[in-house]
VEXDREN-2710 file (C-alpha; in Angstrom, 1 decimal):
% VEXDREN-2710
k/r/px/py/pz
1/UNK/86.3/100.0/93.3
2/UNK/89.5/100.8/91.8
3/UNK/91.4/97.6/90.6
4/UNK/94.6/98.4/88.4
5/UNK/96.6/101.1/87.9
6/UNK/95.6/104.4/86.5
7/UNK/95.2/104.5/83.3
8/UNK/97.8/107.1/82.5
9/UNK/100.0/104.9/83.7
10/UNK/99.8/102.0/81.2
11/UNK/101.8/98.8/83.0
12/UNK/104.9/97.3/80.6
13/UNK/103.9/93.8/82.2
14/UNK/101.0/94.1/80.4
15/UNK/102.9/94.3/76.8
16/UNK/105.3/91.5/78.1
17/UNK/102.2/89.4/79.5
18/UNK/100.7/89.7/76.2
19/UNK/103.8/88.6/74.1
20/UNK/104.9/85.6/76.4
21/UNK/101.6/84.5/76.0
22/UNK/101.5/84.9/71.9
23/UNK/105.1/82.8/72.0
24/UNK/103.4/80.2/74.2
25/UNK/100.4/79.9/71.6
26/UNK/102.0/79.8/69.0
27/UNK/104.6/77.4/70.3
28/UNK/101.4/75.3/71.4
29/UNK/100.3/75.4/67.3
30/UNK/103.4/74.5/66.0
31/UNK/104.0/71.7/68.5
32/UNK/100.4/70.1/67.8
33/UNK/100.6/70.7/64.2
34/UNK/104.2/69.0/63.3
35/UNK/103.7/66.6/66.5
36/UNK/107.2/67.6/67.6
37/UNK/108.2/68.6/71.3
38/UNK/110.8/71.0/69.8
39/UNK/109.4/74.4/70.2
40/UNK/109.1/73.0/74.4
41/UNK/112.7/72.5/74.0
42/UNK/113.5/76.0/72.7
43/UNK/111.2/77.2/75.2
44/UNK/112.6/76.2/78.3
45/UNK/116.4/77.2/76.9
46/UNK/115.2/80.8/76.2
47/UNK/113.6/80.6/79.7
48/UNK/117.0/79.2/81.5
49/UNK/119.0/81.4/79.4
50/UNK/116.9/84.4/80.8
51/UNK/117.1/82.8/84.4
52/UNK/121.0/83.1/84.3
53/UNK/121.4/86.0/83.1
54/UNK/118.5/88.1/85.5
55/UNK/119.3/90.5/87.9
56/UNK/117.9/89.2/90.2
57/UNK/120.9/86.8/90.8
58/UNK/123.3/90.1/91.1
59/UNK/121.7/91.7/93.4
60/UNK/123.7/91.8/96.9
61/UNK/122.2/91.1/100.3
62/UNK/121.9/93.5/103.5
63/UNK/125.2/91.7/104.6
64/UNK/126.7/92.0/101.9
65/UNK/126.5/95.8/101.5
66/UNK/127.0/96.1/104.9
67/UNK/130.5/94.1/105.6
68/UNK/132.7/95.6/107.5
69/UNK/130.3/98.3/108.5
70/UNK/130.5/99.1/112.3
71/UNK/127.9/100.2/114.5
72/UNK/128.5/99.4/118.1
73/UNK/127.8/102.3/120.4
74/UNK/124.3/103.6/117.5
75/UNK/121.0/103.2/118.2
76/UNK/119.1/102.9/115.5
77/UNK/115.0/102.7/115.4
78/UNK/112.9/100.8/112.6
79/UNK/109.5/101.6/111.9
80/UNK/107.8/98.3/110.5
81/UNK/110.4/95.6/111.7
82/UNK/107.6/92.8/112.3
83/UNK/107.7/91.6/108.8
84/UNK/109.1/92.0/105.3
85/UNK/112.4/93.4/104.5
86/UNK/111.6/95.6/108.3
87/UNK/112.9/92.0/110.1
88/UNK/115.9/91.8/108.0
89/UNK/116.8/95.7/107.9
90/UNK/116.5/95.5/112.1
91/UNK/118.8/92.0/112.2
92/UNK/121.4/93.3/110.3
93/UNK/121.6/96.4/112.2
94/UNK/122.1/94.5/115.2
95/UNK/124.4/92.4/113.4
96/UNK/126.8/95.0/112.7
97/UNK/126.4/96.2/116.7
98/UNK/123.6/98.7/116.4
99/UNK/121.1/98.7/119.6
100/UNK/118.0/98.8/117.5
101/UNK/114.4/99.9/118.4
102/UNK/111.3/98.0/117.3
103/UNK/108.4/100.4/116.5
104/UNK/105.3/98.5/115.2
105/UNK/101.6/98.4/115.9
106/UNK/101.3/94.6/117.2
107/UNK/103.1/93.6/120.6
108/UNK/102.9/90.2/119.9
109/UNK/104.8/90.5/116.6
110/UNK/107.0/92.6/118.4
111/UNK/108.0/90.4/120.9
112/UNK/108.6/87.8/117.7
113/UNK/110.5/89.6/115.9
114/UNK/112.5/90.4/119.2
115/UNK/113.4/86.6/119.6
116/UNK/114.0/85.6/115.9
117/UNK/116.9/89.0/116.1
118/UNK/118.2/87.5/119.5
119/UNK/118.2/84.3/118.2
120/UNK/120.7/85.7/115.2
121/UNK/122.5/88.2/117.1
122/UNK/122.5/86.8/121.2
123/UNK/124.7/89.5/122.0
124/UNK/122.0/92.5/120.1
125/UNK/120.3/94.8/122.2
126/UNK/116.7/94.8/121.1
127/UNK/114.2/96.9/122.8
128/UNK/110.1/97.7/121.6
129/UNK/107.6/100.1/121.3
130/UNK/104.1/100.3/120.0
131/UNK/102.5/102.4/118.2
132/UNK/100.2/102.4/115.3
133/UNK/101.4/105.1/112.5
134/UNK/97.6/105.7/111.5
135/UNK/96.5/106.8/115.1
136/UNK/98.7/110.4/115.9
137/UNK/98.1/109.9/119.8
138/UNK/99.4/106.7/119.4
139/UNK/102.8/108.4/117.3
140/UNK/103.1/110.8/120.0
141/UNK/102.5/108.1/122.8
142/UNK/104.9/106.1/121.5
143/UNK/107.7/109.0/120.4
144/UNK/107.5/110.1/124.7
145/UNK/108.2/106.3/125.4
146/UNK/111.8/106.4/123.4
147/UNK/112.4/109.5/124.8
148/UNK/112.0/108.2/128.0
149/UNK/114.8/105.9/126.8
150/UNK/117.0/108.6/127.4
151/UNK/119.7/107.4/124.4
152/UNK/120.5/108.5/121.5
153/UNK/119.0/108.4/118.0
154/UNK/121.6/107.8/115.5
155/UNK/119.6/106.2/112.6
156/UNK/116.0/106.6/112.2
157/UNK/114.3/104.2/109.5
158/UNK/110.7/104.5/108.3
159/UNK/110.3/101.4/106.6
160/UNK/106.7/100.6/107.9
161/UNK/103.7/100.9/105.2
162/UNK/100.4/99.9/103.5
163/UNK/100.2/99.8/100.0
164/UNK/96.8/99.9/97.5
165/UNK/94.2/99.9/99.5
166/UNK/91.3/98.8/97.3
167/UNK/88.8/101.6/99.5
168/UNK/89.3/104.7/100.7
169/UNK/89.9/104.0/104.7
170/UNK/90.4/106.7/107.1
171/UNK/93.3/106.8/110.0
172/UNK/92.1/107.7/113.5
173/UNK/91.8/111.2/112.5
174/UNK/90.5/110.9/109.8
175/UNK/92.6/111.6/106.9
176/UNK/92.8/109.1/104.0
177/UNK/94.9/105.8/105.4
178/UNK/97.4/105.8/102.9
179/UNK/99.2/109.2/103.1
180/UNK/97.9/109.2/106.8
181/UNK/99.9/106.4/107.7
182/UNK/102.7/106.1/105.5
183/UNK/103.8/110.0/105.7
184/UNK/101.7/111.8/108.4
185/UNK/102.3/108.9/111.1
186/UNK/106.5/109.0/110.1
187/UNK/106.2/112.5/109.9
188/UNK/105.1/113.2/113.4
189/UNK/107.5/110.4/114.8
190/UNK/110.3/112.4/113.2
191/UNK/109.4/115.9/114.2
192/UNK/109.3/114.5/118.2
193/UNK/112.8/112.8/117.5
194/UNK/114.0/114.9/115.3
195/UNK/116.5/116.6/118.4
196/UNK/117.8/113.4/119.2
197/UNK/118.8/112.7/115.6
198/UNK/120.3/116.4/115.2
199/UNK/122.4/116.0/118.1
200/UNK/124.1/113.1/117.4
201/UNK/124.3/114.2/113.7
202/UNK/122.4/110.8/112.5
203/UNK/120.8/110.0/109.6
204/UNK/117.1/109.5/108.4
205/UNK/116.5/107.1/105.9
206/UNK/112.6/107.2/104.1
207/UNK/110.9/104.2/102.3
208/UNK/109.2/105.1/99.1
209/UNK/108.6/103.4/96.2
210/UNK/109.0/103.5/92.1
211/UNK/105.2/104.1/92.9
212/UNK/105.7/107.6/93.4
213/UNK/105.1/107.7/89.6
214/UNK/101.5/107.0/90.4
215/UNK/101.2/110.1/92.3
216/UNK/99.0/113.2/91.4
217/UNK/100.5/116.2/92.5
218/UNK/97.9/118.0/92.9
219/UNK/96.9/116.6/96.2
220/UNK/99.8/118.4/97.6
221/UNK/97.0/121.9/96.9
222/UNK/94.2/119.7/99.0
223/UNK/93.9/120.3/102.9
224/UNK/94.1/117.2/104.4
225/UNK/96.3/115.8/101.0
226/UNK/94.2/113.2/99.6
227/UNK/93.6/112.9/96.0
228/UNK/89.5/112.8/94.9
229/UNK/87.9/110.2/93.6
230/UNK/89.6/107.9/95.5
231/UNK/92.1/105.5/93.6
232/UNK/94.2/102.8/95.8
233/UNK/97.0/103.3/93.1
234/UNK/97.5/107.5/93.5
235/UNK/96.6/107.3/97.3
236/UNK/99.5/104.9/97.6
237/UNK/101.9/107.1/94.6
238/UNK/100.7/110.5/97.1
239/UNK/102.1/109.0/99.8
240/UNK/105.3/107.3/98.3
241/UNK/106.1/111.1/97.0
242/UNK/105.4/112.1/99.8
243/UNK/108.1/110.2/101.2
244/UNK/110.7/111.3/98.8
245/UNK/109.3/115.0/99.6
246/UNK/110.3/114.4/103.3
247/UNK/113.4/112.9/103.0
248/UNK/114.3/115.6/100.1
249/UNK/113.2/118.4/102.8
250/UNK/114.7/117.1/106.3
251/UNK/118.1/117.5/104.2
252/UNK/117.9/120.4/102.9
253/UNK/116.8/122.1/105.6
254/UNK/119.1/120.5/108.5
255/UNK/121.9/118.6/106.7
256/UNK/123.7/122.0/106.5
257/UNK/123.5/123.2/109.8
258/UNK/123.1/120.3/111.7
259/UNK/125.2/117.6/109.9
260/UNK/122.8/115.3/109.4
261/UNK/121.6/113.6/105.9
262/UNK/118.5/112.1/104.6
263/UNK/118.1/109.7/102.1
264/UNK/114.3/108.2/100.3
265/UNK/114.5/104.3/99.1
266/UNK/113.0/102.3/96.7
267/UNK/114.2/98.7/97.9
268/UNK/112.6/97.0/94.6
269/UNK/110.5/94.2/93.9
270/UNK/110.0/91.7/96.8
271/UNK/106.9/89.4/98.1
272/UNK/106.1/90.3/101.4
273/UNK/103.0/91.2/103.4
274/UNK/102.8/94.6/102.0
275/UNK/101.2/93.3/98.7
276/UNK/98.5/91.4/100.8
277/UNK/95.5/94.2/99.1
278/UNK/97.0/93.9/95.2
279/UNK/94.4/92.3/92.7
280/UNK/95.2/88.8/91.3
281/UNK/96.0/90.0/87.9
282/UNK/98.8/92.5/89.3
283/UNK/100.2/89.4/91.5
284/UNK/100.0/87.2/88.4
285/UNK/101.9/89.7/86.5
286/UNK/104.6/89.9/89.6
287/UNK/104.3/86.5/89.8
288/UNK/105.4/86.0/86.2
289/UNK/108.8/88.2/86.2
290/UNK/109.6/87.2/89.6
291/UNK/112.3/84.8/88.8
292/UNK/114.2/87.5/86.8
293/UNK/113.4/91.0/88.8
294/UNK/112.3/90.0/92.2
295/UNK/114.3/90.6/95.1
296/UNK/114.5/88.1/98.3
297/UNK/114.4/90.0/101.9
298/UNK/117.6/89.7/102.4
299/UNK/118.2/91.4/99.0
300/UNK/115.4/93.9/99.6
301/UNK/116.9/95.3/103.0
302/UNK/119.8/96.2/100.6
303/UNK/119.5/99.7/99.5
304/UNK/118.5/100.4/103.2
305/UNK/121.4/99.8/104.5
306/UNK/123.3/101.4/102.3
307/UNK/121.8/104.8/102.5
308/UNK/121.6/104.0/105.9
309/UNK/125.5/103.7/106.9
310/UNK/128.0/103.5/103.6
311/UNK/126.0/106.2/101.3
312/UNK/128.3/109.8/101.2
313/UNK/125.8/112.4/102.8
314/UNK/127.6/115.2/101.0
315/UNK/127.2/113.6/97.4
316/UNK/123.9/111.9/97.8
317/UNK/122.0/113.3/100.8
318/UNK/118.9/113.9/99.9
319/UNK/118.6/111.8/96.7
320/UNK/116.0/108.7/96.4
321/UNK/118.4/105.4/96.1
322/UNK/117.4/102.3/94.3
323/UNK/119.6/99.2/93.8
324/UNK/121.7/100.5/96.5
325/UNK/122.8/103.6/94.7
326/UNK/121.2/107.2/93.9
327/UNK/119.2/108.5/91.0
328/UNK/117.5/111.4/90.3
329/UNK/114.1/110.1/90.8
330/UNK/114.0/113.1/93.7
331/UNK/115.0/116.1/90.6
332/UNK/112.5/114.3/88.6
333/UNK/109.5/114.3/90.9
334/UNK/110.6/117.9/92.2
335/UNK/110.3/119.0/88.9
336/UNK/106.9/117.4/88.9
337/UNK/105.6/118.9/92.0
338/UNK/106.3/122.3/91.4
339/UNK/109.5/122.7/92.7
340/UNK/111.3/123.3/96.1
341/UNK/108.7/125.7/97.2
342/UNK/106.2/122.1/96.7
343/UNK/109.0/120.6/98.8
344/UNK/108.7/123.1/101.3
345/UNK/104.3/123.5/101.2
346/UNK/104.3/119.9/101.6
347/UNK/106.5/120.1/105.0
348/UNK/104.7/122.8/106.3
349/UNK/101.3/121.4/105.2
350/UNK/101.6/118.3/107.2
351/UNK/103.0/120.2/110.3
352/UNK/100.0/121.9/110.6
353/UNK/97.8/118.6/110.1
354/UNK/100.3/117.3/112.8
355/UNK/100.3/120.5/115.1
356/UNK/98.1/119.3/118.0
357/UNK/100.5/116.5/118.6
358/UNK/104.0/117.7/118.6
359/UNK/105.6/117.4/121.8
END
């Protein structure tokens, strides 16, 4: 079983582990050895000193970002919205007038996370639909139930996801749980909406992750895209490019045409359920520059939002944004790939995995 990263990728928390705890031993030596309490002192001023200046504490919020943003008359759908930054992204949607649609696997979190946005928001319009992202039928199932809506799609957010599973699992179909879920599942959802979204000239906003580093490219040559031996780190950087691929690809091949724009996201650091399969010695690193790096929900919805209403299509679209601006983590990893034509094999790859259940 896989444990840590891969081990091309060496972890810098690692380095700064091992130096904090050097300054901590030797601080512990000196201390004992001249009986004084002084290197303590000096200690906790480097540690406050550090603590005020982090960026953590400059980070804005979702409503921050989003002030003075108008939405009444949207609709926008969030995949995920049960827990995590999904809750926060889907509140302050509604806040800002969106009617926002819930997509997640568990009705009775659903139903939850219905009440706690009402609850914010009395006057939002909140409506849900299941569906389990690692089960096709059930993507399909549940992309014929908003259709049935019969509204519009003017934001469509896959923010839902599993990260590092420490075994290879397989989705319904059978393909490896990761990349199943977190591309395959979005990737069918879109391809049914995709018509709403083009006609109302909306905008599709992918979660990814700085993960994506993880990924080896040459799963995008396998059949069913899964990286072998299995390793919880690349499944999860294969799908996280994968991602960025998607988003990179739905703009360039509709934002033209169409006027609509796609943007991938890497919301940051932030403790939430998703982390739930991480060892303990990758939490305890986390755990260590969390006061300093770490981003609170409301914090992490950020960059969401942003590339979801106030980012410029025609500047950006199509770009992977991080601390609610874009980079060129999407050149970089196109570069990596192959190229466009990478871009372009991955998109028709998965429509072919996807085939038998496009409406």
């Amino acid at each position: 079983m896989a444990a840590n990263f891969p081990q091309k990728h060496k972890d810098p928390l690692d380095t700064l582990v091992a130096v904090l705890a050097m300054v901590v031993i030797l601080s512990v030596t000196v201390s004992v050895t001249l009986d004084t309490f002084i290197p303590y002192y000096v200690l906790a001023g480097l540690f406050a000193l550090a603590w005020l200046r982090a960026p953590r504490r400059r980070y804005p919020t979702a409503e921050a970002v989003t002030k003075g943003v108008d939405l009444t008359g949207k609709v926008a759908l969030v995949t995920g919205p049960t827990s995590g930054i999904g809750v926060e992204t889907a509140r302050v949607l509604a806040l800002r007038g969106a009617r926002v649609v819930l997509v997640a696997r568990n009705n009775e979190k659903l139903q939850t996370t219905k009440a706690l946005i009402l609850a914010s928001v009395p006057s939002a319009t909140i409506d849900t639909i299941v569906a389990d992202l690692s089960d096709l039928g059930s993507v399909q199932k549940a992309a014929r139930q908003f259709l049935a809506l019969d509204i519009a799609l003017d934001l469509l957010i896959l923010n839902a996801g599993i990260m590092a599973l420490p075994t290879r699992c397989s989705t319904t179909q059978g393909f490896e749980k990761q990349v199943g879920t977190n591309h395959l599942g979005h990737f069918l959802l879109t391809r049914i909406l995709q018509d709403k979204l083009l006609a109302s000239h909306g905008r599709l906003v992918v979660l990814s992750s700085s993960a994506h580093r993880f990924a080896d490219y040459s799963f995008l040559s396998e059949e069913r895209l899964e990286t072998q031996p299995y390793n919880e780190w690349v499944a999860y950087g294969n799908a996280k490019a994968a991602n960025l691929m998607f988003a990179n690809e739905f703009h360039r091949r509709y934002s033209e045409k169409h006027g609509v724009s796609a943007f991938s996201v890497m919301p940051g650091g932030i403790h939430t359920g998703l982390q739930g399969d991480v060892s303990l010695w990758i939490h305890f690193k986390w755990l260590i520059v969390t006061p300093f790096f770490f981003k609170s929900i409301q914090q992490g919805a950020a960059t969401t939002l942003v590339a979801a209403t106030t980012a410029d299509p025609d500047v950006d679209g199509g770009k992977y944004f991080e601390d609610c601006k874009a980079n060129n983590n999407a050149e970089r990893a196109m570069k990596k790939a192959g190229g466009e034509e990478a871009f372009a094999k991955l998109w028709e790859d998965s429509e072919r995995l996807v085939a038998e259940y496009l409406a």
